[in-house]
PASENU-373711 format. One record per residue: residue number from 1; x, y, z of N, C-alpha, C in turn. Coordinates in Angstrom, 2 decimals, always signed. Atoms other than C-alpha are relative to their C-alpha. Example, Ala and Ser with C-alpha at 12.3 -4.5 7.8 and 13.67 -1.06 7.14 Angstrom:
BEGIN
1, +0.89, -1.19, +0.00, +12.30, -4.50, +7.80, +0.90, +1.20, +0.00
2, -0.82, -1.19, -0.06, +13.67, -1.06, +7.14, -0.77, +1.09, +0.73
***
This chain:
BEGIN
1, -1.07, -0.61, -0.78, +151.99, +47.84, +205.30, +1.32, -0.74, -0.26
2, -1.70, +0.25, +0.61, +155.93, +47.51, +204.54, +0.45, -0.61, +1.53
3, -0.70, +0.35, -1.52, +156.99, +45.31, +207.82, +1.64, +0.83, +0.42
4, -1.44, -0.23, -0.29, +160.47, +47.35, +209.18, +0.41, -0.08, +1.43
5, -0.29, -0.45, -1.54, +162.35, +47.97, +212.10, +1.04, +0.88, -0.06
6, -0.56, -1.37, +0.08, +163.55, +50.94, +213.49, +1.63, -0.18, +1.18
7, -1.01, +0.55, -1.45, +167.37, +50.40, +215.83, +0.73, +1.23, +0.22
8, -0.72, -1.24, -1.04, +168.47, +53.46, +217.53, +1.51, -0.60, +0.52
9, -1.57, +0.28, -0.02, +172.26, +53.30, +217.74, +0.73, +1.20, +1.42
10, -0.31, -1.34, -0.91, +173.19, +55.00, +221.21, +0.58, -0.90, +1.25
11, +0.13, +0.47, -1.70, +175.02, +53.80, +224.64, -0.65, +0.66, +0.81
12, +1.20, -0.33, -0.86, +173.13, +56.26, +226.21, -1.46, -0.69, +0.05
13, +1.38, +0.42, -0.16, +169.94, +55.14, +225.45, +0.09, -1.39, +0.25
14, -0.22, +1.48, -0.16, +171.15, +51.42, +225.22, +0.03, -0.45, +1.76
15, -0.47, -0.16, -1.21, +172.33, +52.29, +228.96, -1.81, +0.37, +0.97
16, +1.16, -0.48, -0.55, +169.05, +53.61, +229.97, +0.66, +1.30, +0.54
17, -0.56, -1.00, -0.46, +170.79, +56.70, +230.72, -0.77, +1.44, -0.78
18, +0.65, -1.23, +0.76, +168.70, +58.98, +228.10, -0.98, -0.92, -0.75
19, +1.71, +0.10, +0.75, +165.00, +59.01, +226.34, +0.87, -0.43, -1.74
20, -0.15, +0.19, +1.55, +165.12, +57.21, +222.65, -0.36, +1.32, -0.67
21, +1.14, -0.58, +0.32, +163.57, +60.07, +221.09, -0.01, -0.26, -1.56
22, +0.24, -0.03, +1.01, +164.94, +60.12, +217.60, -0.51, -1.52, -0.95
23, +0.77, +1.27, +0.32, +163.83, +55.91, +217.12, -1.83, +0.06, -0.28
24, +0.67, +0.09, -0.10, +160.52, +56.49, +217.82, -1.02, +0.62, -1.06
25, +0.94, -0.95, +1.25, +159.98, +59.63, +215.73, +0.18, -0.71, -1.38
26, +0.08, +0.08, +0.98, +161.21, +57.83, +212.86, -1.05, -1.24, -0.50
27, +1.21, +1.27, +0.32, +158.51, +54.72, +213.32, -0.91, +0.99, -0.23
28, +1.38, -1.05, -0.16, +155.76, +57.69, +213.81, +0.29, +0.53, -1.90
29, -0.22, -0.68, +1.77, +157.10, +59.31, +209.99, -0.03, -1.35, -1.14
30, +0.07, +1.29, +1.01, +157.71, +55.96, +208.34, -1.82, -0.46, +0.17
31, +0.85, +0.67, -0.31, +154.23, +54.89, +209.48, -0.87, +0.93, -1.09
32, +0.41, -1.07, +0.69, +152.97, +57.82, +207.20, -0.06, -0.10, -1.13
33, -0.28, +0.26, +1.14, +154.29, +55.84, +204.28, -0.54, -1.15, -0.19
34, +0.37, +1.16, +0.20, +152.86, +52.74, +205.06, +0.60, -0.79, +0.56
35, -1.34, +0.69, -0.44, +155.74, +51.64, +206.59, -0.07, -0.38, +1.77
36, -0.04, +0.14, -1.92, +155.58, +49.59, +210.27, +0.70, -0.37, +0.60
37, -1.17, +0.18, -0.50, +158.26, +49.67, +212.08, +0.25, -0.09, +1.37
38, -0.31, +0.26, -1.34, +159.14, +47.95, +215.74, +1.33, +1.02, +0.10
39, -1.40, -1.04, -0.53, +161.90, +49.85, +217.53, +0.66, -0.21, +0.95
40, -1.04, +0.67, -1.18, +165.31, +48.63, +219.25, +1.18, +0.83, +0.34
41, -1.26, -1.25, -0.58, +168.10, +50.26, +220.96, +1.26, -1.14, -0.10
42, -1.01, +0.63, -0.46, +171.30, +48.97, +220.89, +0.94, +1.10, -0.12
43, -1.29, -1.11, -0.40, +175.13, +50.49, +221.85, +0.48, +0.31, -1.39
44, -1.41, -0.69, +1.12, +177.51, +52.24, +219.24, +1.11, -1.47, +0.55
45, -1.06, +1.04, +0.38, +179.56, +48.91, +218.78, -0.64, -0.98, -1.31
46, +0.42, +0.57, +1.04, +179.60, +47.22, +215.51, -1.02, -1.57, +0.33
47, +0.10, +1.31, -0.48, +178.95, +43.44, +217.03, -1.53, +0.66, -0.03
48, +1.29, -0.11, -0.05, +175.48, +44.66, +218.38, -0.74, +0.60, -1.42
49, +0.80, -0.83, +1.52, +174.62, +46.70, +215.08, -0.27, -1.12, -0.74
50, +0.19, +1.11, +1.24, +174.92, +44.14, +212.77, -0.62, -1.07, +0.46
51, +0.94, +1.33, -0.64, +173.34, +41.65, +214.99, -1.31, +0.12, -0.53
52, +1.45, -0.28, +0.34, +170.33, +43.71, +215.00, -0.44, +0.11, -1.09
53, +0.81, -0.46, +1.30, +170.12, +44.64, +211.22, -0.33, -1.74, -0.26
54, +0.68, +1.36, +0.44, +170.25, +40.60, +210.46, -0.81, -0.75, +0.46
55, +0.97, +0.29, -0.62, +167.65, +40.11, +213.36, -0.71, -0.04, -0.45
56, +0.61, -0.70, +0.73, +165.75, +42.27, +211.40, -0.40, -0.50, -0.88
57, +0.57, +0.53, +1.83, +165.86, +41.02, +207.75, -0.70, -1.52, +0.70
58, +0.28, +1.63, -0.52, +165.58, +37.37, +209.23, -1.16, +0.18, +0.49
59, +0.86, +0.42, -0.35, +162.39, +38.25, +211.00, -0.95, +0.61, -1.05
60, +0.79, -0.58, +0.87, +161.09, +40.07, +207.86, -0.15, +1.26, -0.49
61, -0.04, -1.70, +0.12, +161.66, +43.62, +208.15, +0.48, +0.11, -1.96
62, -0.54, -0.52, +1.29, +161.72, +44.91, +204.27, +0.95, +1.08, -0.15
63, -0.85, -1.57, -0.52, +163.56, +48.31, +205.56, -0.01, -0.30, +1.14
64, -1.01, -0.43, -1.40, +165.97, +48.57, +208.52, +0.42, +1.21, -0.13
65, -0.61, -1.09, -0.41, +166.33, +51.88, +209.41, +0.57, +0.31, +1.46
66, -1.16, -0.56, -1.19, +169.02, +53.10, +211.61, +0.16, +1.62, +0.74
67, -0.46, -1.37, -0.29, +169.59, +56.11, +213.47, +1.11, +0.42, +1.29
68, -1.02, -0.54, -0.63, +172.66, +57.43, +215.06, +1.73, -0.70, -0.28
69, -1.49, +1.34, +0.08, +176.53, +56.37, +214.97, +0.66, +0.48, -1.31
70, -0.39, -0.22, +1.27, +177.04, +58.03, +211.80, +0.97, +1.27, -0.39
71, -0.83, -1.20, +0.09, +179.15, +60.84, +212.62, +1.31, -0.08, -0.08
72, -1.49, +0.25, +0.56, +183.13, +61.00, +213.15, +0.39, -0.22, +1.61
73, -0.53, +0.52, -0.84, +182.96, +60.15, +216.67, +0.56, -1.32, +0.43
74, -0.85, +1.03, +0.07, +185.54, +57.55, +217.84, -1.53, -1.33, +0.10
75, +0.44, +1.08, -0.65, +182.37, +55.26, +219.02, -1.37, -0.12, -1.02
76, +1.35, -0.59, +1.47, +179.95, +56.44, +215.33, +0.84, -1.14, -0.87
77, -0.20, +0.72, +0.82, +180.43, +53.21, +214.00, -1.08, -1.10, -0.67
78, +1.56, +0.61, +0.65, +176.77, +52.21, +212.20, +0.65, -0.18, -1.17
79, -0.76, +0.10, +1.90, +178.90, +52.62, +208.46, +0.69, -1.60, +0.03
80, -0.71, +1.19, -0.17, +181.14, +50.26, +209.43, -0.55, -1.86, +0.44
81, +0.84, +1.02, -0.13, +178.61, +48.02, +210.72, -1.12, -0.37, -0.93
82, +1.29, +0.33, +0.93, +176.09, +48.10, +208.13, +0.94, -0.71, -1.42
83, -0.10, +0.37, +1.34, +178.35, +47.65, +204.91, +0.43, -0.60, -0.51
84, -0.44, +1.89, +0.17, +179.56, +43.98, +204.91, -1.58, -0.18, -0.04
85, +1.41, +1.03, +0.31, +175.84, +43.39, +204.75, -0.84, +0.75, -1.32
86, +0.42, -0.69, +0.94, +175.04, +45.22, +201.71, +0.50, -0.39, -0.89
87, +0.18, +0.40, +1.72, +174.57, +43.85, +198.12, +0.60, +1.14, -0.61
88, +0.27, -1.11, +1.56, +174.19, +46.68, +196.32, -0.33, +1.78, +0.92
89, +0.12, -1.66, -0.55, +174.82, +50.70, +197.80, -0.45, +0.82, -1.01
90, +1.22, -1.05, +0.44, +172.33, +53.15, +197.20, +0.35, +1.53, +0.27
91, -0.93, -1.44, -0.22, +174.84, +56.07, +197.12, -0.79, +0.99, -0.13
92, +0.63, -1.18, +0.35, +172.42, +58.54, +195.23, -0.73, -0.04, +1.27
93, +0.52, -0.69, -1.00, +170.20, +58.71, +198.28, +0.20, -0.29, +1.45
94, -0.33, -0.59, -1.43, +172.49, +58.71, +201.21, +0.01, +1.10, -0.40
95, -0.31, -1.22, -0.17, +173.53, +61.57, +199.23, -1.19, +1.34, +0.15
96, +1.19, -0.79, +0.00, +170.23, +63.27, +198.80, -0.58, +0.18, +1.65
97, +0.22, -0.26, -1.65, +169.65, +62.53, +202.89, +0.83, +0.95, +0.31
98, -1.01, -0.65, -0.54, +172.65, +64.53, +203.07, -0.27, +1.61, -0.55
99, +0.04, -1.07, +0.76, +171.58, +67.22, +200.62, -1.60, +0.85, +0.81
100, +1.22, -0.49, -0.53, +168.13, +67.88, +202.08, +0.22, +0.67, +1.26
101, -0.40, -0.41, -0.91, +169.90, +68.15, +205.30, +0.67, +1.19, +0.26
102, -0.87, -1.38, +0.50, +172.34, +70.90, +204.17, -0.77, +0.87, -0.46
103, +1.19, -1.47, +1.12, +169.24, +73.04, +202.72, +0.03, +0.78, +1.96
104, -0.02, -0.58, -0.86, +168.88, +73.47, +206.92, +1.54, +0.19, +1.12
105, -0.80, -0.15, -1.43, +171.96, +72.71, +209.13, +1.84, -0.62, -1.14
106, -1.27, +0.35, +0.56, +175.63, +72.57, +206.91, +0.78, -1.05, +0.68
107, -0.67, +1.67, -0.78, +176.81, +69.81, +209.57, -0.57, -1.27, -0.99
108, +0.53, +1.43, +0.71, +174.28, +67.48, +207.85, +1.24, -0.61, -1.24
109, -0.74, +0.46, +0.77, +176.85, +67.20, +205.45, +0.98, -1.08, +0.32
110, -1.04, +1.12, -0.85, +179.16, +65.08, +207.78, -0.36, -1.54, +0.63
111, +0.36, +1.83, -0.04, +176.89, +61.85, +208.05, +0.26, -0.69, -1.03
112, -0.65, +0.64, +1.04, +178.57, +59.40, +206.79, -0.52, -1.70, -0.40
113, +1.21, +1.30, +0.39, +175.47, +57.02, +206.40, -0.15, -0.44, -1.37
114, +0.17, +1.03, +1.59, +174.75, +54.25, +203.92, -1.31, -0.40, -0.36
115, +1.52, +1.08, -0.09, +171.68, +53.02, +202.05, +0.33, -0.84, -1.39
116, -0.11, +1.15, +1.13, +171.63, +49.79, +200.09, -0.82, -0.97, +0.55
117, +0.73, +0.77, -0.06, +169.96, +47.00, +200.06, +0.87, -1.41, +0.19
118, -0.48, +1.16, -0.33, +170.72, +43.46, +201.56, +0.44, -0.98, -1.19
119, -0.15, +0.92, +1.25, +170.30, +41.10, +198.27, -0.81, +0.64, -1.14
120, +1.24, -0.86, +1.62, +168.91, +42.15, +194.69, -0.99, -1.21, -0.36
121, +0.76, +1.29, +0.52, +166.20, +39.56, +195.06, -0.95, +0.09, +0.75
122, +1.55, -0.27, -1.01, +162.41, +39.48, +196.79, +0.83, -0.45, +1.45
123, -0.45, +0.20, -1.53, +164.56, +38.20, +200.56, +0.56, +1.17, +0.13
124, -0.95, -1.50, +0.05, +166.89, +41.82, +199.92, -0.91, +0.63, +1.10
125, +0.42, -0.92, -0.34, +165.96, +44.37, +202.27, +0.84, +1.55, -0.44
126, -0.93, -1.23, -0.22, +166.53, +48.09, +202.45, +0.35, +0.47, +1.18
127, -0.80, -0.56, -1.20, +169.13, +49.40, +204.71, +0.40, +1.71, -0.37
128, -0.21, -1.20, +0.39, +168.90, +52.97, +205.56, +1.13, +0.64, +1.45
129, -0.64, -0.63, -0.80, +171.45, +54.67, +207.86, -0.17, +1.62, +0.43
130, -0.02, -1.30, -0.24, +170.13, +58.00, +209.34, +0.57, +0.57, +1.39
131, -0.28, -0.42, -1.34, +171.73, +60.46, +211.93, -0.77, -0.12, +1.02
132, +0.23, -0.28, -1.12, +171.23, +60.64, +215.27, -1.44, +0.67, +0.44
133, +1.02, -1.01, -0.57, +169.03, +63.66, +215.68, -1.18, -0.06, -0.84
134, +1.31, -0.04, +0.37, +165.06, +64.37, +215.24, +0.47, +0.39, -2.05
135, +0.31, -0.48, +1.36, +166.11, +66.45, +212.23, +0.42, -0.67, -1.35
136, -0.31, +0.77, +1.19, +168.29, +64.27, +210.54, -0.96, -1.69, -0.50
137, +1.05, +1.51, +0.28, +165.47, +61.03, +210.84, -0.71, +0.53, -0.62
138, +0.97, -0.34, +0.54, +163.22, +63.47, +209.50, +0.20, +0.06, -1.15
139, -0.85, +0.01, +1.36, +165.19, +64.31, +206.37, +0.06, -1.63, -0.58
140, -0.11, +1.88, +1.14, +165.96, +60.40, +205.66, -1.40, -0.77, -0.39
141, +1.04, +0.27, +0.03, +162.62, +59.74, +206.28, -1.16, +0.34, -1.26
142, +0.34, -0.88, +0.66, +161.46, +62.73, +204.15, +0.15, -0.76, -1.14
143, -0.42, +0.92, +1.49, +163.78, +60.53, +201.12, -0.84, -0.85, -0.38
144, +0.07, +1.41, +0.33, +163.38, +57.31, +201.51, -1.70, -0.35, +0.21
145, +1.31, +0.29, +0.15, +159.43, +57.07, +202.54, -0.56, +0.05, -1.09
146, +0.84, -0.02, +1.11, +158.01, +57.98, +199.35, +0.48, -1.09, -1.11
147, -0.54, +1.18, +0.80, +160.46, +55.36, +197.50, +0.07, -1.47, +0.46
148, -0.04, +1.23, -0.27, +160.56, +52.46, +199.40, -0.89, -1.02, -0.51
149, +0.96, +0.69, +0.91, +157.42, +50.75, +198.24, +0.84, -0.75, -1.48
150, -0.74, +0.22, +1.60, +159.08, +50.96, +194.46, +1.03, -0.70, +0.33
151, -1.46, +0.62, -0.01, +162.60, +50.37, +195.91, -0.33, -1.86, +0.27
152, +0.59, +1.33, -0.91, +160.97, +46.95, +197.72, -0.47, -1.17, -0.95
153, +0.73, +0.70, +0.91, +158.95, +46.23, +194.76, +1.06, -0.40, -1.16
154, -1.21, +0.25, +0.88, +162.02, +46.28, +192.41, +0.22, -1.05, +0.44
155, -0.82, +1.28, -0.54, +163.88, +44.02, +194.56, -1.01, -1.22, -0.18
156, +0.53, +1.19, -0.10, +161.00, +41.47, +194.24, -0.40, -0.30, -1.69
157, +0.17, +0.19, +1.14, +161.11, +41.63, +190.67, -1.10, +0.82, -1.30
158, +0.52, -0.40, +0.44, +158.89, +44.38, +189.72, +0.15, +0.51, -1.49
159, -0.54, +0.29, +1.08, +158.72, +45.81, +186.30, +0.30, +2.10, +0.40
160, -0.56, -1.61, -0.25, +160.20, +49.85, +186.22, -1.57, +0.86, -0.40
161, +1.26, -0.65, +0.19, +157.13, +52.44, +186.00, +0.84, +0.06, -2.12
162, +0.12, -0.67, +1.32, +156.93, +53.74, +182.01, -0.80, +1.68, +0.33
163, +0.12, -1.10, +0.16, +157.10, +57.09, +181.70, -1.15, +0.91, -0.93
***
């Protein structure tokens, strides 16, 4: 199993004011890949975000996935918090989270989530930034589960498949 953790990006939920829902579903889908992922809430403010992703790597997590904060509201600031801690951006599949998303709901196009990886070296993790909602964790999930393994194994020095 791929140790991760999952941090729900919400003052509501941070507040206790509303149900996590989309954190939880994305430990339940990642877990599908192999992937085991604890699950934390914190507010839409950068300070707490970035706390939690380097909580994270530091206690081992290989993948930090994120969900929410990624939109264009004044207080959707997960981008901004994730990408001072990123080595190396993994543009092709935010964009493909974004493309899968647009096959159902043309908004998906407006997350403005990041995935890269912490260091290009076996300590690196992957950092994935998915929306908010069930559908958009499902979509990033949909991506990035079947690659992570490889992506993980790269970073620790693997050798590329042969075709």
């Amino acid at each position: 199993m791929i140790p991760a953790r999952v941090i729900t990006v919400s003052d509501r939920c941070s507040a206790g004011n509303a149900e996590d829902l989309s954190g939880p579903l994305a430990a339940r889908l990642l877990a599908e890949h192999s992937i085991e992922a604890s699950v934390v809430v914190v507010p839409d403010d950068v300070g707490p975000i970035r706390a939690a992703i380097i909580a994270a790597v530091e206690d081992g997590a290989r993948l930090v996935f994120t969900t929410g904060g990624t939109g264009f509201a004044p207080r959707d600031v997960t981008p901004e918090a994730t990408e001072p801690l990123l080595a190396t951006r993994i543009d092709g599949l935010a964009n493909a989270i974004r493309r899968r998303g647009e096959e159902k709901i043309a908004s998906a196009a407006l997350s403005r989530g990041l995935v890269g990886v912490t260091a290009r070296s076996p300590e690196g993790a992957l950092v994935v930034n998915a929306p908010g909602s069930r559908g958009g964790v499902t979509d990033a999930v949909a991506v990035i589960g079947p690659l992570a393994a490889h992506i993980i194994d790269q970073l620790a020095g693997g050798d590329h498949p042969r075709a």
